[in-house]
One Martini backbone bead per residue (centre of mass of N, CA, C, O) as a GRO file, in nm:
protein
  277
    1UNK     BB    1   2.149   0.431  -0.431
    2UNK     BB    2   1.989   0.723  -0.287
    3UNK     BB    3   1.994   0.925  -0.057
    4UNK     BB    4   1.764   1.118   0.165
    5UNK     BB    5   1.832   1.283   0.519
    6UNK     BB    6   1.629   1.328   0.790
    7UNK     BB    7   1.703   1.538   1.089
    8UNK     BB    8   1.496   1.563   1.402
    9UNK     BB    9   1.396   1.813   1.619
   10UNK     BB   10   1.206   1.697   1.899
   11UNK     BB   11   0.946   1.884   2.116
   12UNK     BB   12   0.847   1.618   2.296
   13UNK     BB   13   1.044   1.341   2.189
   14UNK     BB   14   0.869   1.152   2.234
   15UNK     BB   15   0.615   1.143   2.128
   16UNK     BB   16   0.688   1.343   1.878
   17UNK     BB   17   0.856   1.056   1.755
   18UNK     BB   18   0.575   0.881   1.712
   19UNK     BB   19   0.426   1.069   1.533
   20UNK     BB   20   0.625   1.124   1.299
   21UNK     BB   21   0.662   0.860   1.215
   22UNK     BB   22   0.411   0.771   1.148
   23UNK     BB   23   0.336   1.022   0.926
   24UNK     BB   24   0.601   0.904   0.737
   25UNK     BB   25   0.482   0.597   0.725
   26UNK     BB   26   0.274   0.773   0.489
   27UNK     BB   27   0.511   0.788   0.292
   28UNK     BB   28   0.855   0.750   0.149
   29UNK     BB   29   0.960   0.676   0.331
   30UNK     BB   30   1.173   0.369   0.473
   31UNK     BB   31   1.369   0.471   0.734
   32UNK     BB   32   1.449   0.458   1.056
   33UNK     BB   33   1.593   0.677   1.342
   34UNK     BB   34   1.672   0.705   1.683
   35UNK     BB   35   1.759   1.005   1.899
   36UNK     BB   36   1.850   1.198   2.106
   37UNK     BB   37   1.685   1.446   1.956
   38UNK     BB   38   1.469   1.194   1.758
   39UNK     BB   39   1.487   1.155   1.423
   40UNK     BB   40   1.575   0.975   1.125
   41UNK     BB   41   1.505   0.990   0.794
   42UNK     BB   42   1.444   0.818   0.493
   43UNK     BB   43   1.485   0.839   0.122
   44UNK     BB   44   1.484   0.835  -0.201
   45UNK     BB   45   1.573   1.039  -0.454
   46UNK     BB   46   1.330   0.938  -0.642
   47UNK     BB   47   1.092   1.012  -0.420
   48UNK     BB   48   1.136   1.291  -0.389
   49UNK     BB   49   1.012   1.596  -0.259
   50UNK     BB   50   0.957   1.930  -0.152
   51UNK     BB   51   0.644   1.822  -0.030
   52UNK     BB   52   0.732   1.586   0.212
   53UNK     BB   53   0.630   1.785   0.448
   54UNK     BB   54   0.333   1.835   0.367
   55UNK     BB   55   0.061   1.872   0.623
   56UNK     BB   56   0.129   1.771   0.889
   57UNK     BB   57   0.093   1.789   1.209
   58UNK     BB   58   0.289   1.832   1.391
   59UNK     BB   59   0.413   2.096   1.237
   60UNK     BB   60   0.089   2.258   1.335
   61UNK     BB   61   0.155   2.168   1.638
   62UNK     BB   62   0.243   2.379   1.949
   63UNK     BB   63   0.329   2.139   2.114
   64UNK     BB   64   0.557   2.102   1.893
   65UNK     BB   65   0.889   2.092   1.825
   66UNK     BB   66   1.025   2.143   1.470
   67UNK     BB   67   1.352   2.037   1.367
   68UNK     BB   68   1.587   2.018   1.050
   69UNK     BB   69   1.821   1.837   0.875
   70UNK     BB   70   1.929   1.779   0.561
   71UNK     BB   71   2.058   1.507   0.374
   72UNK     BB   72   2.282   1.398   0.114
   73UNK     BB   73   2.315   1.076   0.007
   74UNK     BB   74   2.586   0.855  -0.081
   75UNK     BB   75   2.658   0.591  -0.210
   76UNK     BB   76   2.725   0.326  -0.051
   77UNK     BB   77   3.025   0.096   0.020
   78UNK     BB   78   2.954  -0.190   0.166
   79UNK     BB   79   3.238  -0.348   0.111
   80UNK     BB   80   3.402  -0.157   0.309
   81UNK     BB   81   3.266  -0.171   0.556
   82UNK     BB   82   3.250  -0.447   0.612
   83UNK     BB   83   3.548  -0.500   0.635
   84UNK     BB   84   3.578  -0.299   0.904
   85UNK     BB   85   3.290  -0.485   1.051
   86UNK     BB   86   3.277  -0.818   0.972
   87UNK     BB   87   3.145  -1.073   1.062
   88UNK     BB   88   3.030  -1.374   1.105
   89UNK     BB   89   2.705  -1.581   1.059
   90UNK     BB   90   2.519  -1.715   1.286
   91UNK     BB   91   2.185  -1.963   1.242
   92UNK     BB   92   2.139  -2.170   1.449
   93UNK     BB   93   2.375  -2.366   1.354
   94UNK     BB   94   2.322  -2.370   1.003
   95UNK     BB   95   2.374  -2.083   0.898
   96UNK     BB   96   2.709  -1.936   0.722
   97UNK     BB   97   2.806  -1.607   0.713
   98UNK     BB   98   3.022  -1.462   0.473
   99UNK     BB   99   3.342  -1.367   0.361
  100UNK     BB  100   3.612  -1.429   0.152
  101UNK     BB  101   3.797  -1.376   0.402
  102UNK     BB  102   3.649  -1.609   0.546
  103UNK     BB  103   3.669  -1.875   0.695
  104UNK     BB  104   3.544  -2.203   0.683
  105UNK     BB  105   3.282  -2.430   0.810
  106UNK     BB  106   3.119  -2.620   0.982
  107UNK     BB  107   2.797  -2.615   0.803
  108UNK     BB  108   2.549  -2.674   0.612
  109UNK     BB  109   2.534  -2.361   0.548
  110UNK     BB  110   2.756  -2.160   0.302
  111UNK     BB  111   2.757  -1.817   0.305
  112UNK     BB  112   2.891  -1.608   0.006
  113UNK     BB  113   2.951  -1.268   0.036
  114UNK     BB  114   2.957  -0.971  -0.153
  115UNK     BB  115   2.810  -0.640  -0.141
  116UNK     BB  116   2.920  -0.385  -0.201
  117UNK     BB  117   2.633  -0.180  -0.298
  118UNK     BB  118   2.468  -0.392  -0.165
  119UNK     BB  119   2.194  -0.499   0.063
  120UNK     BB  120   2.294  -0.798   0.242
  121UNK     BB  121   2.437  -0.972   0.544
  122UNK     BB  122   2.233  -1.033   0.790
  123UNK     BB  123   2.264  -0.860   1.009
  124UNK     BB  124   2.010  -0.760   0.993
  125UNK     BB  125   1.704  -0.835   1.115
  126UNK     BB  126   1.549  -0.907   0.846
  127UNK     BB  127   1.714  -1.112   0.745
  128UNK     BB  128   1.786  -1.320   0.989
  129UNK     BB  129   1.438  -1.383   0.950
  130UNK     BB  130   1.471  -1.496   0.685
  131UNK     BB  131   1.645  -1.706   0.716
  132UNK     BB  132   1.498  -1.859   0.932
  133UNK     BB  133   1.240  -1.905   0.758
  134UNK     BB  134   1.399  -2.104   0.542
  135UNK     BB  135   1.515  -2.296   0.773
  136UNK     BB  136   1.179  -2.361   0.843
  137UNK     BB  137   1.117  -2.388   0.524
  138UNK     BB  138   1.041  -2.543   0.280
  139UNK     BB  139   1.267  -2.540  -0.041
  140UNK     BB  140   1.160  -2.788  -0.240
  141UNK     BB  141   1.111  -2.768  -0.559
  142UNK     BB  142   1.056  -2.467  -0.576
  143UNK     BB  143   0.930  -2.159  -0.679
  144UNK     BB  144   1.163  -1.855  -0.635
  145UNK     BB  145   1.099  -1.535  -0.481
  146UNK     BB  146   1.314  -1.258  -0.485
  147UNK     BB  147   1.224  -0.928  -0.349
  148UNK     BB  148   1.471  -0.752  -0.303
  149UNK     BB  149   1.776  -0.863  -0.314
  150UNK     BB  150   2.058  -0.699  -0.307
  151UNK     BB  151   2.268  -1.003  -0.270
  152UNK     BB  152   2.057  -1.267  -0.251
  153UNK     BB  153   2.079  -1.446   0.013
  154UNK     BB  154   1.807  -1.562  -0.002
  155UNK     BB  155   1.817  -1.691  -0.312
  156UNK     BB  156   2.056  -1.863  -0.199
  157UNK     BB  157   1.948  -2.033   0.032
  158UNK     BB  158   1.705  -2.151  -0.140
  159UNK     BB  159   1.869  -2.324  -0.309
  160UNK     BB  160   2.047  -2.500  -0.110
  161UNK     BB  161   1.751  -2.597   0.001
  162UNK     BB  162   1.603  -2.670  -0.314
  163UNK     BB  163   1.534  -2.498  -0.531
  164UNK     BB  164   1.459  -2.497  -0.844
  165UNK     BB  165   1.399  -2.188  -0.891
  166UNK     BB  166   1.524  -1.853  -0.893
  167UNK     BB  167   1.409  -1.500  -0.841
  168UNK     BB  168   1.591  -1.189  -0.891
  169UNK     BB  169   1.456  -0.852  -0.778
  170UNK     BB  170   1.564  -0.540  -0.871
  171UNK     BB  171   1.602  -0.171  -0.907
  172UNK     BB  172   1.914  -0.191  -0.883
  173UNK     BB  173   2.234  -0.208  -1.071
  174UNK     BB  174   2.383  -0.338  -0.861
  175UNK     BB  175   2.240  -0.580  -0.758
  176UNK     BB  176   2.253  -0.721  -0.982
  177UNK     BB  177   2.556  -0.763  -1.041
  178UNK     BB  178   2.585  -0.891  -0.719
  179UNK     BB  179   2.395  -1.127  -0.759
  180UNK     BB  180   2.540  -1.271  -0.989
  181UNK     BB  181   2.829  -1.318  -0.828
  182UNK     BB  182   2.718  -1.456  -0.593
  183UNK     BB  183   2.595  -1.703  -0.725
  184UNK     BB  184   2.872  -1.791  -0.851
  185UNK     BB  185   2.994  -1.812  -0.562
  186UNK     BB  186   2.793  -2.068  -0.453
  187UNK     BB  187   2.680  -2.222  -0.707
  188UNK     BB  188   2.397  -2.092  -0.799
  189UNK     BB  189   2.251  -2.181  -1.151
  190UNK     BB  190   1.913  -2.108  -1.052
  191UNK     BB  191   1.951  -1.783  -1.079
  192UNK     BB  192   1.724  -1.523  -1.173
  193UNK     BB  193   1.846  -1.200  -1.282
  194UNK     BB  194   1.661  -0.862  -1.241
  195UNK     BB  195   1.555  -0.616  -1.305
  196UNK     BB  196   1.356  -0.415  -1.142
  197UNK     BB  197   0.980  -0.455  -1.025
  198UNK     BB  198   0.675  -0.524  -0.988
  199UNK     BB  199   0.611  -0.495  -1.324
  200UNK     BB  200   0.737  -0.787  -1.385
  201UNK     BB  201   0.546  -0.944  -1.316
  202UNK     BB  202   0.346  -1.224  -1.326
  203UNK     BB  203  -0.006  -1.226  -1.395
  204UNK     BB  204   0.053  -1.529  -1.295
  205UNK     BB  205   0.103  -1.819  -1.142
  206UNK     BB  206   0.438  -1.899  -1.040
  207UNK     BB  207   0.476  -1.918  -0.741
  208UNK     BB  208   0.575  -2.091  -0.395
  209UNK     BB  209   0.764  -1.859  -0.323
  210UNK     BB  210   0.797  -1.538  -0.117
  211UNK     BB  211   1.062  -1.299  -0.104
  212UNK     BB  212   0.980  -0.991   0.104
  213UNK     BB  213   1.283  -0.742   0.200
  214UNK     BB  214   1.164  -0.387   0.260
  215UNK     BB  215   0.900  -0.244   0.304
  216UNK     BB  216   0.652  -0.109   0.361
  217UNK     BB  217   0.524   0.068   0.130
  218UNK     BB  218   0.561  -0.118  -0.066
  219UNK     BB  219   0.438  -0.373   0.077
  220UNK     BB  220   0.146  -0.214   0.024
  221UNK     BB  221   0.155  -0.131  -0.300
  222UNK     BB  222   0.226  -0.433  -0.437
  223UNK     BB  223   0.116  -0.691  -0.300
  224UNK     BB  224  -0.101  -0.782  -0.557
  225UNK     BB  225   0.133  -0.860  -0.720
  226UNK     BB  226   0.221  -1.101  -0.553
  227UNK     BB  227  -0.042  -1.251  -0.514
  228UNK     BB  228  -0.064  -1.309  -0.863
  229UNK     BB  229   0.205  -1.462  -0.852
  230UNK     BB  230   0.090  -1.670  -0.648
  231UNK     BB  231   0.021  -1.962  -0.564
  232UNK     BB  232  -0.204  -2.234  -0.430
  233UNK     BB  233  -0.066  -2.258  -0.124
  234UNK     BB  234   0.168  -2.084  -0.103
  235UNK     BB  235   0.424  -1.848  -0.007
  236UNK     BB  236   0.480  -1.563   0.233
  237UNK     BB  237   0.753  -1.341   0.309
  238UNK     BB  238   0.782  -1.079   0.522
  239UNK     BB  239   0.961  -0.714   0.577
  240UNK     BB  240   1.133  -0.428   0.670
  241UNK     BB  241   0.944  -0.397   0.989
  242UNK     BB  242   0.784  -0.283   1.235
  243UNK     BB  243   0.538  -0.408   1.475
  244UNK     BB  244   0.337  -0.117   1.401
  245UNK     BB  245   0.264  -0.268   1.130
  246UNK     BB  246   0.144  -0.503   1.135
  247UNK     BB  247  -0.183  -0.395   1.079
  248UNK     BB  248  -0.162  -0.348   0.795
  249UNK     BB  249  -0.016  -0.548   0.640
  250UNK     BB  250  -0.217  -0.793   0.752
  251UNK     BB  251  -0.473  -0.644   0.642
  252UNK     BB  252  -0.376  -0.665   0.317
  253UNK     BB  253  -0.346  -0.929   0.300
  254UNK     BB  254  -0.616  -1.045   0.398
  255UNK     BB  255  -0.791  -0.867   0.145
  256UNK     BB  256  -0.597  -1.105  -0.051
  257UNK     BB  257  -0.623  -1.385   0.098
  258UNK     BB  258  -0.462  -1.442   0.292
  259UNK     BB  259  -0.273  -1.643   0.556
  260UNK     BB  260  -0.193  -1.641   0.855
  261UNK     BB  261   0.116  -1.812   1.036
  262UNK     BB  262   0.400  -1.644   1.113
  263UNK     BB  263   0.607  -1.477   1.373
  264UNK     BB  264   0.869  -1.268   1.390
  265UNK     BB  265   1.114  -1.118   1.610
  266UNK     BB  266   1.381  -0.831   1.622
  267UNK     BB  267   1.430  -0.531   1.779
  268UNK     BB  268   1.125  -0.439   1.619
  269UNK     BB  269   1.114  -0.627   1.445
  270UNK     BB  270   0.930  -0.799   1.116
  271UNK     BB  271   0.808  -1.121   1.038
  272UNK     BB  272   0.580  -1.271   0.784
  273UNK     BB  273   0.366  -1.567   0.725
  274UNK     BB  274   0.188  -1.661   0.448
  275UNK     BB  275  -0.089  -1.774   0.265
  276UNK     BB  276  -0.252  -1.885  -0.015
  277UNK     BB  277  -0.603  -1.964  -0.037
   0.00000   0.00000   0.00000
């Protein structure tokens, strides 16, 4: 998957950083990095139009300057990128992610990832914190969709901890080969990957876990798709977004009928649990 990576010069930094952010954050951007000079947004390519800071008002507004380089991201080999930087990751004392180069220890979870060009390798916060939800709630039994699975790590560790079947989906056709392999290098044979979106979804209740780890936007989008396909009295937890999401989240959440139980924060990432009531 490609991204279109905008980085903006913006004058005054702090203030017009936090206007700007909010209103990318209501478009297609889907990930954001605060620098010394400003903001970086990233797009998927696929997502992008010429038009996409078209209307802004920081833009036409005089008390800021702000100016911008585009710039088009090749995808990225996550798998080397890994082999340079990567430690393995201990969860609590409880599951211990590691990369096929890393000996194993004696954990409860021995999750082996090998991420290729997929995201999930548990660094990020907002795995960090789904791995933790997943440690923290029983998924004996249950039958668990990971949307938006990456190297699936999250739907490894659910069949691990007990989930009766899994369902993966990816709409990179990278992932989806990626957690393919990661499923059968950890042993879990109850994992089903798919292609596609939201769309591919079950529109009766099948799920007895949703594990949504992606974006404010998507899930903002999406979340009607994903509660109508979850059982009464489900789980889901949402991630891949930042505290000041927390109150839009919540309140889509809740006008599907959800029932928020539980928040987890890391570094200004967020984690929500919800119920379907």
């Amino acid at each position: 998957m490609k991204y279109i990576g905008y980085h903006f010069t913006i004058e005054p930094k702090e203030l017009g950083s936090e206007i700007l952010l909010a209103e990318l954050s209501d478009t297609a951007f889907e990930s954001f990095q605060e620098t010394e000079i400003g903001l970086s947004a990233y797009v998927q390519e696929t997502l992008w139009s010429e038009d996409i800071l078209q209307g802004l008002y920081i833009l036409e507004n005089p008390e800021f300057t702000v100016s911008w380089i585009k710039e088009d991201i090749a995808q990225v080999n996550w798998n080397a990128e890994w082999e340079k930087n990567f430690e393995p990751i201990d969860v609590d004392g409880i599951c211990y992610v590691r990369a096929p180069f890393h000996a194993p220890i004696n954990s409860t979870y021995d999750v082996v990832i090998e991420p290729k060009m997929s995201f999930g390798t548990g660094h990020h916060e907002t795995t960090f914190m789904m791995i933790r939800q997943i440690l923290q709630n029983s998924m004996k039994d249950k039958v668990v969709l990971d949307m938006g699975c990456g190297t699936s790590i999250l739907g490894i560790l659910a069949s691990m901890t007990g989930a009766s079947k899994v369902d993966a989906i990816d709409i990179d056709t990278w992932c989806c080969e990626n957690s393919l392999e990661n499923a059968q290098r950890n042993n879990c044979n109850n994992i089903h990957v798919m292609e596609g979106d939201a769309s591919i979804l079950p529109t009766q209740p099948t799920y007895d876990v949703i594990l949504a780890n992606i974006n404010r936007n998507i899930l903002l989008n999406d979340m009607h798709t994903y509660v109508a396909a979850l059982n009464k009295g489900g789980q889901i937890y949402f991630s891949g977004f930042y505290t000041q999401d927390i109150e839009s989240i919540q309140k889509c959440a809740e006008d599907l009928g959800l029932v928020f139980e539980k928040q987890l924060e890391r570094n200004n990432w967020v984690s929500l649990k919800f119920i379907k009531s």
